[in-house]
Phi, psi and omega in degrees: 000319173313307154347276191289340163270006161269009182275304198295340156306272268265358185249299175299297173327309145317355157271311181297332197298310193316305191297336173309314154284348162281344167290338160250013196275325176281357158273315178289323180306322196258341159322301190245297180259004169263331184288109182263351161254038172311131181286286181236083166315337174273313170308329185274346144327290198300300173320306199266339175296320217288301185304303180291341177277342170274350194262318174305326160300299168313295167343293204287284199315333200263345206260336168260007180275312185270019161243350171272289190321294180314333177283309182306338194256331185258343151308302183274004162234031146283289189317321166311315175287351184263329157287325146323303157317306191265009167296305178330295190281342169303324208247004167280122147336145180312304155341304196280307171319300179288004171273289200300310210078129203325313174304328167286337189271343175280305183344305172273359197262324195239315181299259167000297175272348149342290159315317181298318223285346228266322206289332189271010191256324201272304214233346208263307181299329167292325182309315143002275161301296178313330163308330239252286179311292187315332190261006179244305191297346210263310200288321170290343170242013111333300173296323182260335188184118214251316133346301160301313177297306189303342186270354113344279190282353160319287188327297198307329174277273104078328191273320188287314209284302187295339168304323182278336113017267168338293201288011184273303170305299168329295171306333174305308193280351174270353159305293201303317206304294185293327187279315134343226177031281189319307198299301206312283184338288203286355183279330187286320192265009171276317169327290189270006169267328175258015184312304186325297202294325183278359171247005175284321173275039197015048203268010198275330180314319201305309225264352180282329205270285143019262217279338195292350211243325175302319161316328182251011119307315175272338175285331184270000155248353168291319186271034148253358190270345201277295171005266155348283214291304219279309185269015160295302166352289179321310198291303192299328178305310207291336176305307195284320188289308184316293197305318181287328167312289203315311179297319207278312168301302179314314208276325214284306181272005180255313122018269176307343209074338187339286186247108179252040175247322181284124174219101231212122159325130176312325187279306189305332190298324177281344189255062113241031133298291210284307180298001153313302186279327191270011164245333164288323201277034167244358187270312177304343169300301186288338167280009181236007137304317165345278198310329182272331186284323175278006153271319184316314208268331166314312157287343158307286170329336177270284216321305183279338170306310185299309182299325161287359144354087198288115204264170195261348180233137167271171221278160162321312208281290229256353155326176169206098168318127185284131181261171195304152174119193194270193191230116165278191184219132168208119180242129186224095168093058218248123169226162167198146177230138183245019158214180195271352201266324213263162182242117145296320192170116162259114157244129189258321136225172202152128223220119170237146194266134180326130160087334143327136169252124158257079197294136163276094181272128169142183186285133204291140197090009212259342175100018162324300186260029163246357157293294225280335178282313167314318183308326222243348224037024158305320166225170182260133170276202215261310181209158174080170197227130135240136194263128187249108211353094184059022177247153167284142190319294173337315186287341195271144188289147180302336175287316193267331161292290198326308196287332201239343180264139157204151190234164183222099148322178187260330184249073204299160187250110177246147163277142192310033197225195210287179149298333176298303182305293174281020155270276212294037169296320182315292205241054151029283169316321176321152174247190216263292160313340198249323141342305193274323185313276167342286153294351168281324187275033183237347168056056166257025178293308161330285185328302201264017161255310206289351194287180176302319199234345160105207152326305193285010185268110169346130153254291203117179198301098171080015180093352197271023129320297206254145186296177168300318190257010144313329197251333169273311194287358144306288177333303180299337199283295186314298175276019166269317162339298195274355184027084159275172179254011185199120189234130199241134162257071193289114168055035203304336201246014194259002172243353183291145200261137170310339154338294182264016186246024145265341163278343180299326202290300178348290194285338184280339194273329173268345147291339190256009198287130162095324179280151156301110167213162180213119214233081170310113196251118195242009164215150182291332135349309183271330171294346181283342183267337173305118187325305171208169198233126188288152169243055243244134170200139185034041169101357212217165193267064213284008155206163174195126163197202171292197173266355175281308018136267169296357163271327191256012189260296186105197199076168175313317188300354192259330171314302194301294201320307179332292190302009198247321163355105165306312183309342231251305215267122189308031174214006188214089187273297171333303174294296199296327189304295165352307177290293187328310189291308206258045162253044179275150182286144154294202161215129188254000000 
């Protein structure tokens, strides 16, 4: 509280230094130079110069005094909400991400508070001081003619009342313009996430044309924003000329005798001209503020919209740490939807035992890898519970999922950095030995003496230095790091180039040794080592045993197996032999 009241004396004092000089510009005037029996006219000159030149000094220091403070405080409490926010958006479902979109999230992450910090650096402190000044000019032409002032804050009201009006429409359109911004964002970053793919299918006009429409969409809502804004302007012109008209006549006729209720001096009459101005042009300042301060406030408003998000995890402090040992898994009356109308994956029970390898199976949509983001809390279901021994998921703290769950993607996401650095993402804390450990007991060492730099070698933008299945074996290297106790592989071997996938089958075989995994599976092959095998077709878990099992049953369920077999399938004579050299036994 202290604080904001030395800001605001520092704002009224930077409004008074101002005001000062039309008050002395009327003491020199009715003092000296209107005064024919003034004695010493120069001293009282000299004086008032003397004054107005101290008030203006004073003025500038509290106004650059009140301007390190005001940035320090919107600076320092932007940076909190730019943290927050992405504290916010790490704890958003996945569901929610894909609703907003990447592009809208950089947006509010970045654009959006941008914006605040740009307006209050550009326009906000002044804006400030001038509220500050209109309200010291109003109470001083009071003070000289109580009559005048009121056909002042009349003119004045009349203008605000139609101004706000207005600014109700500005703000509306300064909606659209950030929320454009965003759509703008996200056309931007598919653009450069998909420059490869767009430029081998030589897809770039389409996608030029695309963004071109997004570019002509957000420029035709900034110039819709201009209309509005321009007669706001006006209004504030027509304002300061009606009032100054007014005033000039009333002095005039007061003057004159007309109106002998007005009784106001040649010098007050001019230093309320001049308090005219310093009450009008701040007001026009602020209307020609309107706009950045409603896009300041329109990003704001996304901003606390992105925080009001509703989130799928609850917090560390309010969790419940999962205990030590190995980890089951049991789902019961498990439904998930990613909409209210559609059914994705129905499990009515289901129970996999600590330390059990499970394969996950079936076709694509079959709902395999929306088992496996239930597992992970990627995603939540719909109805029903699932339990990671025996706790319910929802419930387990995000520190304790992080430590003991781990998922492998089908495509891992590596950063532009060494190979060491993206392995030890898992564990911030790890060193350099424990980093090389982790690969040797992964018996990826070989691998990582053949690169150029060792550990230390760059993957390039997104990995791409490194082949796919290079880029997996960092992904494994990364979650063995973390030694969880239940490991889900949604499709982890379904991108591996034959070249690296007797070392990927290696490193999956010493990884999964001892853990609870569950191994969304696209060749049957990978499913054949597994304690049992899940069976999913059109959302729902229509079978489950070994591959012997499921193989000997017959039915349709013995087809689907088959069919997922490289050997089996009649069209990939080539693949299969491929398969055949690397069904070789492993050694983990």
């Amino acid at each position: 509280m202290s604080r904001w009241w030395l800001t605001s004396v520092l704002a009224v004092v930077a409004a008074s230094g101002r005001i000062v000089v039309p008050l002395t510009v009327q003491y020199a005037l009715d003092h000296a130079l209107l005064d024919a029996s003034a004695q010493d006219r120069t001293s009282v000159l000299v004086h008032s110069v003397l004054v107005g030149a101290a008030a203006v000094a004073v003025a500038g220091t509290s106004s650059c005094l009140l301007n390190r403070r005001l940035v320090r405080s919107v600076e320092t409490a932007l940076a909190a909400q730019r943290e927050r926010a992405f504290e916010h958006m790490f704890r958003l479902s996945p569901a929610s991400v894909g609703r907003i979109g990447t592009g809208t999230l950089v947006a509010r992450l970045t654009g959006d508070i941008d914006t605040i910090s740009q307006f209050t650096r550009a326009g906000g402190i002044t804006l400030v001081i001038n509220v500050s000044q209109m309200v010291v000019a109003a109470t001083v032409m009071f003070v000289f003619s109580w009559p005048l002032a009121v056909l002042v804050i009349a003119v004045t009201g009349v203008a605000v009342v139609l101004m706000r009006s207005i600014q109700r429409v500005v703000a509306r359109r300064f909606d659209v313009v950030r929320i454009e911004v965003g759509a703008l964002y996200d056309g931007m970053s598919d653009l450069v996430n998909g420059a490869e793919m767009i430029r081998a299918f030589g897809a770039g006009d389409n996608y030029e044309a695309r963004v071109g429409t997004l570019v002509e969409r957000t420029r035709a809502a900034q110039m819709n924003t201009q209309l509005p804004l321009n007669v706001n302007a006006s209004l504030g012109e027509a304002a300061s000329g009606v009032i100054t008209s007014a005033v000039v006549v009333a002095g005039a006729a007061a003057g004159a005798g007309i109106l002998g209720w007005i009784d106001l001096t040649a010098g007050q009459l001019v230093a309320f001209l001049f308090l005219i101005t310093f009450f009008v042009r701040p007001m026009q300042f602020t209307v020609s503020m309107l706009g950045e301060a409603q896009s300041a406030v329109a990003g704001w408003r996304r901003v606390r919209e992105l925080l009001a998000e509703s989130v799928d995890t609850v917090s560390d402090d309010d969790g419940v740490a999962l205990p030590e040992g190995g980890i089951g898994i049991h789902l019961s009356g498990v439904r998930f939807g990613y909409d209210a109308r559609t059914t994705a994956l129905e499990v009515p029970e289901l129970h996999i035992d600590a330390h059990e390898h499970v394969a996950v199976v079936g076709h694509t949509g079959s709902g395999k890898s929306t088992f496996a983001k239930l597992l992970t809390r990627q995603l939540s279901p719909t109805e029903g519970v699932v339990s990671l021994a025996s706790v319910n998921l929802s419930r387990v703290a995000p520190a304790s999922l992080a430590r003991r769950v781990a998922i492998v993607p089908r495509d891992a996401f590596l950063f532009d950095r060494t190979i060491a650095e993206n392995i030890a993402v898992a564990r911030p804390d790890a060193g350099p030995s424990d980093v090389m450990d982790t690969v040797r007991d992964l018996g990826l060492d070989d691998w990582i003496s053949s690169l150029p730099a060792g550990l230390d070698t760059r993957v390039g933008a997104h990995g791409a230095a490194l082949s796919a299945g290079e880029r997996q074996l960092v992904a494994l290297a990364r979650t063995a790091l973390v030694e969880p106790d239940l490991l889900v592989l949604d499709e982890a071997t379904s991108g591996v180039d034959p070249a690296t996938d007797v070392r990927v089958q290696r490193a999956l075989l010493r990884l999964t040794k001892g853990r609870t995994t569950v191994t969304i599976a696209h060749r049957m092959i990978t499913a054949e080592n597994a304690d049992r095998i899940l069976l999913f077709d059109g959302g729902k878990l229509a079978e489950q045993g070994t591959h012997a099992e499921l193989v000997a049953s017959g039915g349709p369920v013995r087809v689907d197996v088959r069919r997922v077999d490289l050997d089996e399938h009649p069209l990939t004579p080539r693949i299969s032999v491929i398969a055949r050299v690397f069904r070789r036994p492993l050694t983990p």
